[in-house]
Structure formats: C-alpha cells, structure tokens
C-alpha positions in Angstrom: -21.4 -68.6 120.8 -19.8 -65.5 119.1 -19.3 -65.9 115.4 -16.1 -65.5 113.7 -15.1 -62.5 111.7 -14.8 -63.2 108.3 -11.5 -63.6 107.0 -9.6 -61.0 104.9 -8.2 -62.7 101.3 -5.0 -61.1 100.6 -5.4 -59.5 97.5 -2.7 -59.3 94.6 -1.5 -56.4 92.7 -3.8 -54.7 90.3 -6.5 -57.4 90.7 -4.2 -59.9 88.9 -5.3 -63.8 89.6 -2.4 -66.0 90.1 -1.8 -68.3 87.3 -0.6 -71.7 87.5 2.0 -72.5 85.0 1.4 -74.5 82.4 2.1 -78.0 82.8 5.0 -79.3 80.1 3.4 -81.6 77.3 3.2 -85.3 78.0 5.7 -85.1 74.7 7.7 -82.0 74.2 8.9 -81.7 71.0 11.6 -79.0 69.6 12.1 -78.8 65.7 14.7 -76.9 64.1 14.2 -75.4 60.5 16.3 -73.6 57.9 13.3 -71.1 57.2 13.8 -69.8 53.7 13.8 -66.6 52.1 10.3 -65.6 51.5 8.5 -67.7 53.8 6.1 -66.1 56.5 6.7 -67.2 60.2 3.5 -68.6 60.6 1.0 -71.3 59.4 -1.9 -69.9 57.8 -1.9 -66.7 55.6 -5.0 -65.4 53.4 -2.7 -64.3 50.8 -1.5 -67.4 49.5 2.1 -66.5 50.3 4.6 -69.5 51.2 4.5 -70.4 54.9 5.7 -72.6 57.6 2.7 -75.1 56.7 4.7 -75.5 53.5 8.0 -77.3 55.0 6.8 -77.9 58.3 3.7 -81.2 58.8 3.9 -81.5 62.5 0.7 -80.6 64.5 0.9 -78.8 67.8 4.4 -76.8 67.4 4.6 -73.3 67.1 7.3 -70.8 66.5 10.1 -69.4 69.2 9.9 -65.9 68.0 10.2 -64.8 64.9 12.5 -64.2 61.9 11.2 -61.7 59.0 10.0 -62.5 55.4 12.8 -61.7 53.6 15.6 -63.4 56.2 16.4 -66.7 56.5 18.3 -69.0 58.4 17.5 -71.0 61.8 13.9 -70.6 63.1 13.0 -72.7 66.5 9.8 -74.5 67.0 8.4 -76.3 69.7 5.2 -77.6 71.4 6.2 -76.5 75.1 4.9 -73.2 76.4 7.4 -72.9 79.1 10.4 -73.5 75.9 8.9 -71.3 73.9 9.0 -68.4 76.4 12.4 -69.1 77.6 13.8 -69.0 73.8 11.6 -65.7 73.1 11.2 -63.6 76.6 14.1 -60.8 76.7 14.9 -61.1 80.2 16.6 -64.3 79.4 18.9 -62.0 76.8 19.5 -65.2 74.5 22.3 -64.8 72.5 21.0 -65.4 68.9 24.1 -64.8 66.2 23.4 -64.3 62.3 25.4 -63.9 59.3 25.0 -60.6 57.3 25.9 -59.6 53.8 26.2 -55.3 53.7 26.9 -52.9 51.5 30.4 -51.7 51.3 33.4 -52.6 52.9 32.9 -51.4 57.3 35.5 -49.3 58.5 36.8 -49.7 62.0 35.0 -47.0 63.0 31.6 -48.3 61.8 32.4 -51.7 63.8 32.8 -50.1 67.0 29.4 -48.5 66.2 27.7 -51.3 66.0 29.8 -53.3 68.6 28.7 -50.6 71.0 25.1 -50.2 69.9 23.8 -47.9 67.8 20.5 -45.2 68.6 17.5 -46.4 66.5 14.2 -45.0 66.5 13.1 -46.9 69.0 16.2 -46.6 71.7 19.5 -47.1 72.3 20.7 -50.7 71.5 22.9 -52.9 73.7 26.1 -54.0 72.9 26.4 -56.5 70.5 29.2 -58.8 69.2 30.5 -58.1 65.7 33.4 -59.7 63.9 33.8 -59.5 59.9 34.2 -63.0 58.1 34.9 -64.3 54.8 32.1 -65.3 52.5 30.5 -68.2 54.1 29.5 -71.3 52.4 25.9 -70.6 51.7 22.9 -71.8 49.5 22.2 -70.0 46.5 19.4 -67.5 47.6 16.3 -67.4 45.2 15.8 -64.7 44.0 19.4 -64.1 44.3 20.9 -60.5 45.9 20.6 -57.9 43.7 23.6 -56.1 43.6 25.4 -52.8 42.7 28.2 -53.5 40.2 30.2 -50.2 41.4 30.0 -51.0 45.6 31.8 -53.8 47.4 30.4 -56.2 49.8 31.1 -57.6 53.1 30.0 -60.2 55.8 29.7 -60.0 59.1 29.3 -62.0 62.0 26.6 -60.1 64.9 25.4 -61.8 67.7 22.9 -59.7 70.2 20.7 -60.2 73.1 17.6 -58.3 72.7 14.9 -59.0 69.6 13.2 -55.6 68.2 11.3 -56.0 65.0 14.4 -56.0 62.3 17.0 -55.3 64.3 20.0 -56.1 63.0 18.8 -54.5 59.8 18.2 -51.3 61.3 21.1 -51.4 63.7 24.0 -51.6 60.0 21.6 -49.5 58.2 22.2 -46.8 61.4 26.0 -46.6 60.6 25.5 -46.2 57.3 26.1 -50.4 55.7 22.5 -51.7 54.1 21.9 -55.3 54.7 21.7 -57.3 51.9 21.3 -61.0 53.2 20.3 -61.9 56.7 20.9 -65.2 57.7 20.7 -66.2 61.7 23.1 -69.3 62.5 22.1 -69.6 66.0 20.1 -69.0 68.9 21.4 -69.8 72.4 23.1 -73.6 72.0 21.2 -74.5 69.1 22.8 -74.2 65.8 21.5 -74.7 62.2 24.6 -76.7 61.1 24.0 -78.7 57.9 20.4 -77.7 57.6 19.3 -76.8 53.5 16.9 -74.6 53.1 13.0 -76.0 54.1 14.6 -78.9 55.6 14.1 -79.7 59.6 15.8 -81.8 62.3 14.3 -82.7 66.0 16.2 -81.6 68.6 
C-alpha cells in the first residue's frame, strides 16, 4: 500500500502565527474620567507623582490611549481589549475634540493653517477641524495658567483624527499660538459633560 505524501501547511507571512482574538470580558466595563492636570496616565509610578490609582479604585481597566501630564480633560478606560483598540488604533481615525487656551488672538490666516494641517517634525498633519469659541465654563485649574499681562488670549475648539505624542500642542505651537490649557471634551460619541475634575461615570 503506497504511503501518502506528507501534506504541505500553508505558511503565513513572515512566520507570523495566527492569533485568535481575544474573547470580550464576561463583564465589560467602560469608565469615563475628568483626568486632572498633573496626573500621569497610568497606575503605578516610582516617583510618587499623582496617578490614575489616585481617582480611579476599579480593578481590571486600563486606559484608551493616552492624555499628557499637564492636559486634562476626558480620559477613556475600559476592561475590553477589543474597546480599547478600537478607541486607540488610528486606522479607525476617531474623532477626539479638545478645548485649547493659546497665546494671542489667531488670525485667519493662522486658522486655515491649522485647519489644513500644519508640517511638524514628524510629518505633515491631516486636516483637522478648528473653530474659535468664547471662554468656556471651566474648573479653576491648579496651579492656575500663568500668564503674560501684555499678550491676549484665545480659545479654540480642534477636533482631529490621528494621535501623535502632543499633538495639538505642537500643531498651534507650528503657526506660531503656544498652548496654554489643553483640555479634550470628547472622543468619538463619548463626551465628558458634567464631569469635575477626578470624578468618574460608567458608561
């Protein structure tokens, strides 16, 4: 009886093993937060500096991307992997819109800069959306602003699609209006509404 040739095991790309995705928690969980100035994005830190552990006494979540030290605002957490990437992963370009306090009063000019996207170090950046407001009814930040007696100030409303370490930051510092106060008010369809600084809601 003649013996079968062995059969050939299609290999993938590069060697890579498939992965099964994750299965979703038995009970996902999504936590909203008003992460305050100061505050690490993160749970643990070695340098005694304030951190999510702080405000946040749920086990198991984890943070939808991130939002830097000295910005505040709404800051997504969750327990489900497959959440967490959707919020986070570019290719899903979620909208995420913050409120920022600059340096001087924007010409029309510098608004179609940054509604066009400006070059930074690091690339061209895509379009965004950017409106100036009045002040907005915020929380006193601590430590407050420091300001410069002789400059105005303004606020504007950007909303982009793409998450590069300090972004919008860099992107008003790039036609020429610092940032003063970053605050982000939303990220896809979840807003931060009434939420105080440190304090939470379940979504």
């Amino acid at each position: 009886m003649k013996q079968r040739p062995p059969r050939s095991v299609p290999v993938r790309p590069y060697g890579k093993p498939r992965r099964t995705p994750a299965a979703p928690p038995a009970n996902p969980r999504l936590i909203a937060l008003n992460k305050p100035f100061d505050v690490l994005t993160q749970f643990t830190d070695g340098q005694g500096r304030a951190t999510l552990k702080d405000f946040v006494d749920i086990a198991g979540v984890y943070p939808a991307g991130r939002l830097d030290r000295d910005s505040e605002g709404l800051l997504l957490l969750t327990n489900d992997g497959r959440l967490q990437a959707r919020i986070t992963d570019p290719k899903h370009k979620l909208a995420k819109t913050y409120w920022v306090q600059v340096e001087g009063e924007p010409s029309a000019d510098q608004l179609a800069q940054l509604r066009a996207g400006p070059v930074l170090n690091d690339g061209p950046t895509r379009p965004a959306q950017v409106e100036q407001i009045a002040e907005p009814a915020l929380w006193p930040r601590h430590p407050p602003v420091r300001f410069r007696q002789s400059v105005p100030t303004s606020w504007l409303a950007i909303t982009i699609r793409e998450g590069r370490n300090r972004q919008v930051r860099r992107m008003t510092a790039a036609v020429g209006l610092p940032t003063l106060r970053l605050v982000r008010v939303r990220i896809g369809e979840w807003q931060l509404g009434d939420l105080q600084p440190g304090q939470w809601r379940e979504l």
